[in-house]
C-alpha positions in Angstrom: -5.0 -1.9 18.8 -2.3 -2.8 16.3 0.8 -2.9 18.2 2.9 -4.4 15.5 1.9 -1.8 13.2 2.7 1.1 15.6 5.5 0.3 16.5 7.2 -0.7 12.9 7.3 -4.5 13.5 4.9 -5.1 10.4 8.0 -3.2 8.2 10.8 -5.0 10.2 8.6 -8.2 8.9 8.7 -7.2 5.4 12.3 -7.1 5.1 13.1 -9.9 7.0 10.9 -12.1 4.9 12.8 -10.9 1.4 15.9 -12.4 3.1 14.1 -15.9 3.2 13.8 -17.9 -0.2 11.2 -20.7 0.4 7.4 -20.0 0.9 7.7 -22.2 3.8 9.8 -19.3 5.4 8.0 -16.3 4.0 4.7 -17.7 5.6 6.2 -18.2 8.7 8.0 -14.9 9.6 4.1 -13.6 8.5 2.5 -14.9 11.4 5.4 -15.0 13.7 4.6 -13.4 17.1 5.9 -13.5 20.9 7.3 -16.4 22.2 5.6 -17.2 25.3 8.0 -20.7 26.9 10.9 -19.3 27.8 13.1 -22.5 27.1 11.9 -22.1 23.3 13.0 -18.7 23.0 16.3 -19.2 24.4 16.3 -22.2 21.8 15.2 -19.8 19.0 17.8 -17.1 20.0 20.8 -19.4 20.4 19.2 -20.9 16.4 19.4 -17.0 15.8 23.2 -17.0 16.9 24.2 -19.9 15.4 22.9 -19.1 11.5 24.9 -15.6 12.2 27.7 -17.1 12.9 27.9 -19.6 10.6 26.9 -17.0 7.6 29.8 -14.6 9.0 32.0 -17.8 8.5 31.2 -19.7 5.2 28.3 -17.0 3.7 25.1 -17.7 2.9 23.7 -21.0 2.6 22.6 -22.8 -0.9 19.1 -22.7 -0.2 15.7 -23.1 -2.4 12.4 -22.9 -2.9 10.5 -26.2 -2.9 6.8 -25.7 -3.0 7.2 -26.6 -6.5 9.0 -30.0 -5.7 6.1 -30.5 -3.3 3.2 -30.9 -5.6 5.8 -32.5 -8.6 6.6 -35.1 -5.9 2.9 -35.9 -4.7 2.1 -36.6 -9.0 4.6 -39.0 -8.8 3.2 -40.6 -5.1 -0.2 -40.6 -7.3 1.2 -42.7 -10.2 1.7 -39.6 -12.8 4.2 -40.0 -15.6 6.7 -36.9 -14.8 7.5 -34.7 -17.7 10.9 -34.2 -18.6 10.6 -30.6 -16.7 9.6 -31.9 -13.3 12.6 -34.6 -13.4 15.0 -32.4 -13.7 13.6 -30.0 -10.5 13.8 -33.0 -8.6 17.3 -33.4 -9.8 18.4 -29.6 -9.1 16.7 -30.0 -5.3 19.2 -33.0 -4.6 22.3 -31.1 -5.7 20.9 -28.3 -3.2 20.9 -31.0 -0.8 24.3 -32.0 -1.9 25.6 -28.7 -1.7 24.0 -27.6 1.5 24.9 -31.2 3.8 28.6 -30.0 2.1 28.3 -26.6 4.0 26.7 -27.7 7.6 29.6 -30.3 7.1 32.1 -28.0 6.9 30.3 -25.9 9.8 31.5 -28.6 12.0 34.8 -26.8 12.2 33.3 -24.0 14.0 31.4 -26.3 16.5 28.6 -24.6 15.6 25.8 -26.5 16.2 23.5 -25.9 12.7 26.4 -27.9 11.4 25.0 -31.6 12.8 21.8 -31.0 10.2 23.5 -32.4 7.5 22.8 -35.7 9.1 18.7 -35.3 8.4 20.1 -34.4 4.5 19.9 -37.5 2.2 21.1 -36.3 -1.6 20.2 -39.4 -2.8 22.7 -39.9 -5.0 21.7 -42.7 -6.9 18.2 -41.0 -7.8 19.9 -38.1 -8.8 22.4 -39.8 -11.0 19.7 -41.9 -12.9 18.3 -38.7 -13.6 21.1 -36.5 -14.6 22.0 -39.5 -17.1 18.2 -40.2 -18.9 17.4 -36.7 -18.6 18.7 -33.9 -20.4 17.7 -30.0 -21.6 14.2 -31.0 -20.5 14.0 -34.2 -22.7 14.7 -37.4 -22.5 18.3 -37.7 -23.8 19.0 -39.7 -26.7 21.2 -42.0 -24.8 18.8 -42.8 -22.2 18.4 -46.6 -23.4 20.1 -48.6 -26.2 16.5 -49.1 -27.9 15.9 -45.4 -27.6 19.2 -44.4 -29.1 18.5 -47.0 -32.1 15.4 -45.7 -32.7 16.2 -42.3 -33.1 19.3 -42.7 -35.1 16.7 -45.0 -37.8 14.3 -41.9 -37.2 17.4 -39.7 -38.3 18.0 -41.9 -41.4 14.7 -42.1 -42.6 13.9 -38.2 -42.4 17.2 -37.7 -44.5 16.4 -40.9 -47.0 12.8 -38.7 -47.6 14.8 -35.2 -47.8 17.1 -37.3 -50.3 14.4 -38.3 -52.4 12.2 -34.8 -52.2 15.6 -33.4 -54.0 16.8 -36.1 -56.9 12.6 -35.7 -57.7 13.0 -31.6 -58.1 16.5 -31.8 -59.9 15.2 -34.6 -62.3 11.9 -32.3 -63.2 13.0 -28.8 -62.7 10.7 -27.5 -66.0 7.8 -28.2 -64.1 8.7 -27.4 -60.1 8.0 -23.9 -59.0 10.8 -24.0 -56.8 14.2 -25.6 -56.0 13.6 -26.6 -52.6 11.5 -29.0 -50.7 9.2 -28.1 -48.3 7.5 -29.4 -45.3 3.7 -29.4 -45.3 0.8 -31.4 -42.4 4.6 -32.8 -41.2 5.1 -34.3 -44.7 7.7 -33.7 -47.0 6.2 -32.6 -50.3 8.0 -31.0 -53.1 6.3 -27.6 -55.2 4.8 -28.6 -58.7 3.3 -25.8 -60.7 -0.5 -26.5 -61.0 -0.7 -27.8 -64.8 1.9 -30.7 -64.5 0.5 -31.8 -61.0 -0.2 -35.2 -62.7 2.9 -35.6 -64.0 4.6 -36.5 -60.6 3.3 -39.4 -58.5 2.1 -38.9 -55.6 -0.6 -36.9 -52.8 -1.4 -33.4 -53.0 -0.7 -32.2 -49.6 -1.2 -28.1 -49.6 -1.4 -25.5 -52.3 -0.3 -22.0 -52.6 -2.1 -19.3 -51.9 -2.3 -18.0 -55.5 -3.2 -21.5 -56.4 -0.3 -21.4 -59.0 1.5 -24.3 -56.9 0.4 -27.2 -55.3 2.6 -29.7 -53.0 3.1 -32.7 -53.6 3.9 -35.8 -51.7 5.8 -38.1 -53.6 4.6 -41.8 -53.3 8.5 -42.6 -52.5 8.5 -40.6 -49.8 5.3 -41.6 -48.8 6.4 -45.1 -48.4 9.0 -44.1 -45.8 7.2 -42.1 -44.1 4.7 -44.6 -43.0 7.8 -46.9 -41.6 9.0 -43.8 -40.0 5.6 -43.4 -37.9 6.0 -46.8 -36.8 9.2 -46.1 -35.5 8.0 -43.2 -33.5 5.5 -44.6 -31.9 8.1 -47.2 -31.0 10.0 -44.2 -29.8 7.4 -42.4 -28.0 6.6 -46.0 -25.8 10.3 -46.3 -25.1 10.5 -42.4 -23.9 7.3 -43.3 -21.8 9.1 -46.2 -20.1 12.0 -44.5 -19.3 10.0 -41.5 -17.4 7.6 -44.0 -15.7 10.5 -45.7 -14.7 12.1 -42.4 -13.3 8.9 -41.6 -11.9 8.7 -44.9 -9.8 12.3 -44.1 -8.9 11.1 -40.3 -7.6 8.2 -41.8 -5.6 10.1 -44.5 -4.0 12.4 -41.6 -2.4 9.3 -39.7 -1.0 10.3 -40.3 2.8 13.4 -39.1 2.3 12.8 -36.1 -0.5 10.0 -35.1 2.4 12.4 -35.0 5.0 15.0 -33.2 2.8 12.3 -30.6 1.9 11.4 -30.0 5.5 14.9 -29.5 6.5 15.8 -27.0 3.8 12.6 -25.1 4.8 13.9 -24.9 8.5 17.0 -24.2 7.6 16.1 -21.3 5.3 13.6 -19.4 8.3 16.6 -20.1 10.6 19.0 -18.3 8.1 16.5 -15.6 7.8 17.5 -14.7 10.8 21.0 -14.6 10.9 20.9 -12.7 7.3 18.3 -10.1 9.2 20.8 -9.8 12.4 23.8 -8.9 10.4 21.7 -7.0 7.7 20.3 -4.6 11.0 23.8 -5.0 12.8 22.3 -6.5 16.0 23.4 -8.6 18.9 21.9 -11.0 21.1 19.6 -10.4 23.7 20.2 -11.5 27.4 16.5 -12.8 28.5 15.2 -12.6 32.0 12.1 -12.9 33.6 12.9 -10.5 36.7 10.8 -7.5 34.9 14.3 -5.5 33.7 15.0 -3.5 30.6 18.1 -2.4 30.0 19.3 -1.1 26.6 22.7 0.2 25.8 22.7 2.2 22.1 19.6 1.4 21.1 18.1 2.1 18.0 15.1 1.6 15.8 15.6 -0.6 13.0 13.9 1.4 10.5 15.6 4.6 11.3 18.4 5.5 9.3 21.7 4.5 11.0 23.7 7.3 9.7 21.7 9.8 11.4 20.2 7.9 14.4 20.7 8.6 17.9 21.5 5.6 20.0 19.3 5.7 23.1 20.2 4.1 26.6 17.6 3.2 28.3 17.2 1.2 31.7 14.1 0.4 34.2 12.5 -2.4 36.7 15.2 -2.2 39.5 12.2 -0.2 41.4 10.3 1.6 38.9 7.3 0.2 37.0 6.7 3.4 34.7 8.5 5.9 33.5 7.0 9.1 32.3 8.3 11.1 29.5 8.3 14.7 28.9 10.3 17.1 26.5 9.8 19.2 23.3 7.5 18.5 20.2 9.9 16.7 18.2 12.1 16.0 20.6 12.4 12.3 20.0 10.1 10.8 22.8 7.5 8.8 20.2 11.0 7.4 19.0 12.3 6.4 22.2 9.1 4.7 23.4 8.8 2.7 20.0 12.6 1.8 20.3 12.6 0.6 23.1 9.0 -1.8 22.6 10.5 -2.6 19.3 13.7 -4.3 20.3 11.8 -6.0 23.2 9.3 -7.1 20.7 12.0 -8.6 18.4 13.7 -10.5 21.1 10.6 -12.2 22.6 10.1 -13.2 18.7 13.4 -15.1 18.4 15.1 -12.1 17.0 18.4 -10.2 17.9 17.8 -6.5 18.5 19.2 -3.1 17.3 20.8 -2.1 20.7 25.0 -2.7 21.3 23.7 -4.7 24.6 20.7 -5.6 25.7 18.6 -7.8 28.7 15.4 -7.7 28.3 12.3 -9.1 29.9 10.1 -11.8 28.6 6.6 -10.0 28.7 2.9 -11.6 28.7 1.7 -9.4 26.1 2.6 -5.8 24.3 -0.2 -3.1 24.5 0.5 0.4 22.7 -1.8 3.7 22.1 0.0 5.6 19.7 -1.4 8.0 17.3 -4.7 9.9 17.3 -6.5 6.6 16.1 -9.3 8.7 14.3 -12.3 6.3 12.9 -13.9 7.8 10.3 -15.7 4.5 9.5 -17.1 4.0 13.1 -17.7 7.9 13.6 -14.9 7.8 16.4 -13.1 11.3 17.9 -9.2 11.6 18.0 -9.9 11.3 21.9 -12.7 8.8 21.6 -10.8 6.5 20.1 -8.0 7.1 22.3 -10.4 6.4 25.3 -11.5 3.3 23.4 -8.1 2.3 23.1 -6.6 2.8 26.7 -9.5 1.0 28.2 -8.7 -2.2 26.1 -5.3 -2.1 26.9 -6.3 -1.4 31.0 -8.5 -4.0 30.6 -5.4 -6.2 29.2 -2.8 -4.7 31.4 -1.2 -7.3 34.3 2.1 -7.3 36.1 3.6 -9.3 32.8 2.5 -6.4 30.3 4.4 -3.8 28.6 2.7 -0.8 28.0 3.4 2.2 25.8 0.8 5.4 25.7 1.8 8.5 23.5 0.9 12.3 24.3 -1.3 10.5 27.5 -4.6 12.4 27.9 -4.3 14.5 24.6 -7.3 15.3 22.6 -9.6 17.1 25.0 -9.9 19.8 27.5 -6.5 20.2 29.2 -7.6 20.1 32.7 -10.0 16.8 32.1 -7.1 15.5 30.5 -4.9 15.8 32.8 -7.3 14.4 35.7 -7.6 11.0 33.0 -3.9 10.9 32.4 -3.5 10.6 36.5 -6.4 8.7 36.7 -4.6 6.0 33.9 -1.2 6.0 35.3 -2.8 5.0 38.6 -4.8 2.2 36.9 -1.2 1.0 35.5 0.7 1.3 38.5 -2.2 -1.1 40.4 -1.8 -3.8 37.5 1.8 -3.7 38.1 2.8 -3.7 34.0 5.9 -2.2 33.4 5.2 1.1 30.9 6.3 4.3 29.1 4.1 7.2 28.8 4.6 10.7 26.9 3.2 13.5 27.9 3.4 17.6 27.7 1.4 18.1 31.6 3.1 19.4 34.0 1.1 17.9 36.8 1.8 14.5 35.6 5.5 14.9 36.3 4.8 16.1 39.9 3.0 13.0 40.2 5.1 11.0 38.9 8.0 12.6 40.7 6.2 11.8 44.2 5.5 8.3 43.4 8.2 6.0 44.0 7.7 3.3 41.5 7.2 6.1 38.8 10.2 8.0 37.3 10.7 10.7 35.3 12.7 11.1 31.8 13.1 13.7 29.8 13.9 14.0 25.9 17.2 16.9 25.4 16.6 19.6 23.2 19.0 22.2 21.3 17.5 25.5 21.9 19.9 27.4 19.6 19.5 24.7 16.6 15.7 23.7 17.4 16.9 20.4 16.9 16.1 17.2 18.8 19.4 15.3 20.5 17.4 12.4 20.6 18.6 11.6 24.1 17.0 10.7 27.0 17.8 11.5 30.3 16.2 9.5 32.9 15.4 11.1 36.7 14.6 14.2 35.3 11.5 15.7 34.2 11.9 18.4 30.7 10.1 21.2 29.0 8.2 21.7 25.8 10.3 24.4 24.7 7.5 25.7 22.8 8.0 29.0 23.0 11.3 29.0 22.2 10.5 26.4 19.2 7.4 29.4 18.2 10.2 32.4 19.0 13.2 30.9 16.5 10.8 30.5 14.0 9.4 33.9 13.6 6.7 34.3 16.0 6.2 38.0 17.2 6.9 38.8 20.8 4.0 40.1 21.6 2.3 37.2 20.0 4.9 34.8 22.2 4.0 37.1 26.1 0.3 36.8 25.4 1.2 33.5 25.7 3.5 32.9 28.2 0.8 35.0 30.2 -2.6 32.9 29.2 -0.2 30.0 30.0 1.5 30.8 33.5 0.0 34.1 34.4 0.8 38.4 34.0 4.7 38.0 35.7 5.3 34.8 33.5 6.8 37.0 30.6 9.4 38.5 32.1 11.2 35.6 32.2 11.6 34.9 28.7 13.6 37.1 26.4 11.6 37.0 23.0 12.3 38.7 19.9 11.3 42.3 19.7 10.2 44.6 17.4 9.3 41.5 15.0 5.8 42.0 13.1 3.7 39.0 11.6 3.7 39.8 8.1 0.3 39.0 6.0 0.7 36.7 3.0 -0.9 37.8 -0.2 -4.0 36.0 -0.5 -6.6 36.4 -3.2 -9.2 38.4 -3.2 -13.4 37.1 -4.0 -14.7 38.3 -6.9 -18.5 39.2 -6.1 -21.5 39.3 -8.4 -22.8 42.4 -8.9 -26.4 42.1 -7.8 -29.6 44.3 -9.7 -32.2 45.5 -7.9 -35.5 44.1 -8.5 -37.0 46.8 -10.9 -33.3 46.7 -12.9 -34.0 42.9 -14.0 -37.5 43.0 -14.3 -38.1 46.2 -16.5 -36.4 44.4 -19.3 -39.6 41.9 -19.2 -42.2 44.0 -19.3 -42.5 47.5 -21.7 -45.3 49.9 -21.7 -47.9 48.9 -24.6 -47.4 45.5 -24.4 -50.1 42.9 -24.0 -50.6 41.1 -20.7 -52.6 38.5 -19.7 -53.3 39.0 -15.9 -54.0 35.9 -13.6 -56.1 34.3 -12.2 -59.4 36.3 -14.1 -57.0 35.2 -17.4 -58.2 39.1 -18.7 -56.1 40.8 -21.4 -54.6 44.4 -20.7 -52.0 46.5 -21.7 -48.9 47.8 -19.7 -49.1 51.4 -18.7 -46.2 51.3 -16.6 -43.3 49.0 -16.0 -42.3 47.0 -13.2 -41.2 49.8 -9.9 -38.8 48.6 -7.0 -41.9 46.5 -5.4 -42.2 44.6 -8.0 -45.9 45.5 -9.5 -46.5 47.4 -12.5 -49.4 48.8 -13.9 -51.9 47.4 -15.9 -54.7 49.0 -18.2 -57.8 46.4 -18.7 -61.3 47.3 -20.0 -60.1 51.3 -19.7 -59.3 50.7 -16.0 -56.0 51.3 -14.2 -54.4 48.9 -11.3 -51.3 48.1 -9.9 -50.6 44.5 -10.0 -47.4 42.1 -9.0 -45.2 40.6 -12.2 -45.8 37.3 -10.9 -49.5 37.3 -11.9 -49.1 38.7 -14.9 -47.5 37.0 -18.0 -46.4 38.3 -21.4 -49.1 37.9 -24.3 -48.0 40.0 -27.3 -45.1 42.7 -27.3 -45.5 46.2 -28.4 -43.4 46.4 -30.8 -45.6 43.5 -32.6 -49.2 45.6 -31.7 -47.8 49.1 -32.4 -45.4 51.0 -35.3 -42.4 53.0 -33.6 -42.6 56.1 -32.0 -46.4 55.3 -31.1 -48.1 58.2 -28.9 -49.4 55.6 -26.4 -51.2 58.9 -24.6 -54.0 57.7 -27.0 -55.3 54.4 -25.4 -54.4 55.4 -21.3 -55.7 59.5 -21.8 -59.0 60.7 -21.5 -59.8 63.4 -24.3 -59.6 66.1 -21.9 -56.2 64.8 -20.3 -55.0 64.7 -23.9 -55.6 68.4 -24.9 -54.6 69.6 -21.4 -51.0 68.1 -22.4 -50.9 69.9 -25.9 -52.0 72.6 -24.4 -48.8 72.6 -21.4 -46.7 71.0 -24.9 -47.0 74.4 -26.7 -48.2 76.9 -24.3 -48.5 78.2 -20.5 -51.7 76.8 -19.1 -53.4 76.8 -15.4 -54.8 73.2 -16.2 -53.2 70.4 -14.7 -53.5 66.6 -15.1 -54.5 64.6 -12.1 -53.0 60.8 -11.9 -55.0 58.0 -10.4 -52.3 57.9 -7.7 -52.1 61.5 -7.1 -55.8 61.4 -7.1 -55.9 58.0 -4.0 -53.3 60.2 -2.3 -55.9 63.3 -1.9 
């Protein structure tokens, strides 16, 4: 069972970590669960209150993200030179940790007790200053160091002095440049010569064109400089190296205290998540006792609407260690049970709940059976896996548990279900767990109605709207209202009495006043097309026509057809001047008449006798007493 699932505590996770910032946080509200020590839940309840109230006062805190920092700060512990980039995260972390000891610190007004960890906070204000000086736009700045300053202004001077030079050389020789400008080519400075006066200007060809028309030329003046200017930058490029080794060092040094200011912000910002989810839900804090009580004034579900939800009072363990529900489909009672584990579920994690008051019970564990848990992968029933399910959670049950069972005994035959659903309850009320139950049988409420640490609630329904109050009215057991759910939305009556009489018996009907003279009205539904089937003789006497040539199995003899394929399937065959009847299967098509024989061929010639032949001329032209005797006629006599 997934009780966090069922119940919507996965979802209230998922927007309770997008409040949170650090990773830290978001990992932790991931795998939060119940709270089992009572003095660390009151602790992480009153840490709950505290972070609301302070966010109601001053807003949110200035909070980050500092996995990053982690692994920047552990490259500096390993002796790494930190790039520009990583210096200036450091940087941005202490002025969160600047910004945030300035708003605990001004928390203080408010007595609130968050406030006093600003003294764990060290900005490190030295460290930070160092950097924010040396280190600027991710580069070292230019005034990091005197050296560094010099060396780039003489790296400025000689870059100009070789832009200088690259120009007074084009303007003195424009006949033979192919352009007016210098270029840069391979980080040189070369000017653009047209191929046939390369020689005539001094210096290295760098690059040429892609025509080949130009080439570029570094002039040997420019040359010259730009050798000095390579020493300087490597001078440069050690002096920028110091200066981040030295900031590195300086970043390493302040590990212990960086660490502990990371840690801090990191419990800070899962301490705010919870203030920022309490006002974001609108919900107070929960009184906690251990005397096996629930009481919830206005309850609601977290993930329900608030324009449109219910609220839902709800109160039990004075006596009472179960309390069954019955009502209408859709009447609200899968809500009301999931509301109710919900909010005790988020105060036993630390959590303020969706209820206008609330004292709630710390609980061992929560156990739920809700939905028809269907297994396709392990070939599991809607009620199998139900069984499955309510054993575990029997098996789990003691007097510390809170247990929730929807539509108890569903899935199966209505009078074995019922027996199981008694035969549960019982099984709950001997482990002493406090537990809702839904259910539609009517025999379950007159048991629970004669046991006296088992009460019944029912869920109120709007007969003339068919719509759910959402309320629950404890003490009193309710109705399905299905037939008047089946009746308002079009059911016939006569539909609706044989109902009511399969249900309760031949008098039951007279007590309800359904709609008369209403009809069920058939849908237009489309019709099947069917394929019009041939008899056997239709198909087959397109295969075979009289005259053609056979070859008839398994003697592999040839014959011709006399007569084509009859309702049985055979046909007859003529071989070696011998008539038979024989089945289509064992014959097979050798050569067709129409390829043996010219059109209109008197076929009389090869199955006749001579005599049979003039008797039919004879009955052709003239009255005659002879007849003609068939080979079947013939068997028949």
């Amino acid at each position: 069972m997934n009780t966090e699932q069922q119940i919507g505590f996965d979802k209230v996770k998922e927007m309770w970590a997008q409040l949170a910032i650090s990773a830290y946080a978001k990992e932790k509200i991931a795998g939060t669960s119940i709270i089992m020590d009572e003095s660390e839940l009151l602790h992480q309840l009153k840490e709950t209150t505290d972070s609301r109230n302070m966010i109601e006062k001053l807003g949110n805190p200035p909070l980050q993200d500092v996995t990053e920092i982690r692994e920047i700060m552990q490259a500096a512990v390993r002796g790494d030179c930190l790039t520009p980039y990583q210096l200036e995260r450091v940087e941005k972390v202490l002025v969160v940790v600047e910004r945030l000891k300035q708003y605990l610190a001004r928390g203080k007004q408010y007595e609130n007790p968050l406030a006093y960890y600003d003294e764990n906070l060290d900005e490190r204000s030295e460290l930070r200053e160092e950097i924010v000086m040396q280190i600027r736009n991710e580069a070292v700045d230019d005034r990091a160091s005197k050296l560094l300053f010099d060396l780039r202004m003489k790296i400025n001077a000689a870059q100009e002095a070789m832009k200088q030079k690259a120009d007074q050389l084009i303007r003195n020789n424009k006949d033979i440049m192919a352009d007016t400008y210098h270029t840069i080519r391979n980080g040189r400075i070369c000017v653009p010569v047209k191929k046939e006066y390369r020689f005539r200007i001094p210096g290295s060809v760098i690059d040429k064109s892609a025509t080949g028309n130009t080439v570029f030329i570094e002039p040997a003046a420019t040359a010259k400089i730009f050798e000095e200017l390579q020493l300087i930058r490597v001078e440069e490029e050690n002096e920028v190296y110091r200066i981040l080794y030295t900031l590195s060092s300086l970043v390493a040094d302040a590990l212990p205290a960086m660490e502990e200011n990371m840690r801090m912000i990191e419990k800070l910002d899962f301490i705010f998540s919870k203030g920022k989810l309490s006002l974001d839900l609108d919900c107070t804090a929960p009184v906690i006792n251990l005397e096996r009580r629930i009481v919830l004034k206005a309850a609601r579900h977290p993930l329900m609407d608030r324009t449109i939800n219910v609220p839902l009072d709800f109160e039990m363990g004075e006596k009472e260690r179960g309390i069954v529900i019955t009502g209408p489909n859709t009447g609200g009672k899968t809500v009301a049970i999931k509301t109710v584990m919900i909010n005790c579920y988020m105060a036993q994690c630390g959590l303020h709940v969706c209820c206008g008051d609330a004292d709630i019970c710390m609980n061992s564990n929560y156990l739920s059976d809700i939905g028809d848990g269907q297994d396709l992968s392990e070939n599991l029933s809607t009620f199998s896996a139900h069984i499955k399910n309510v054993l575990a959670i029997l098996a789990a049950a003691d007097r510390d548990s809170f247990v929730i069972m929807d539509e108890l005994g569903s899935g199966t035959d209505p009078a074995e279900g019922m027996g199981i659903a008694v035969a549960i309850l019982t099984e709950l009320l001997k482990s002493g767990a406090n537990f809702l139950v839904t259910t539609h049988y009517p025999e379950i409420k007159d048991f629970a109605s004669k046991n006296e640490n088992i009460v019944n609630a029912r869920m109120t329904f709007d007969k003339e709207t068919l719509m759910p109050t959402y309320r629950m009215v404890i003490g009193e057991a309710g109705e399905s209202c299905a037939f008047y759910i089946a009746d308002r939305l079009g059911m016939p009556g006569y539909m609706l009495e044989t109902a009511a009489k399969a249900a309760y018996g031949e008098d039951a009907a007279v007590s309800y006043s359904f709609g008369k003279g209403r009809e069920l009205k058939k849908s237009h539904t489309p019709k099947i097309t069917k394929v019009k089937k041939e008899s056997v003789s239709t198909k087959l006497n397109t295969l075979y026509n009289i005259g053609d040539s056979v070859m008839v199995f398994p003697d592999k003899k040839i014959g011709i057809v006399c007569e084509t394929v009859n309702n049985k399937g055979t046909l007859r065959v003529q071989v070696a001047g011998r008539k038979f009847w024989i089945n289509h299967k064992r014959v097979k098509l050798h050569v067709k008449a129409e390829e043996l024989y010219p059109e209109d061929y008197d076929f009389s010639i090869i199955f006749d006798s001579v005599e049979e032949r003039k008797i039919r001329h004879d009955m052709q032209r003239k009255y005659t007493e002879d007849v003609i005797v068939t080979e079947r006629e013939d068997q028949k006599r």
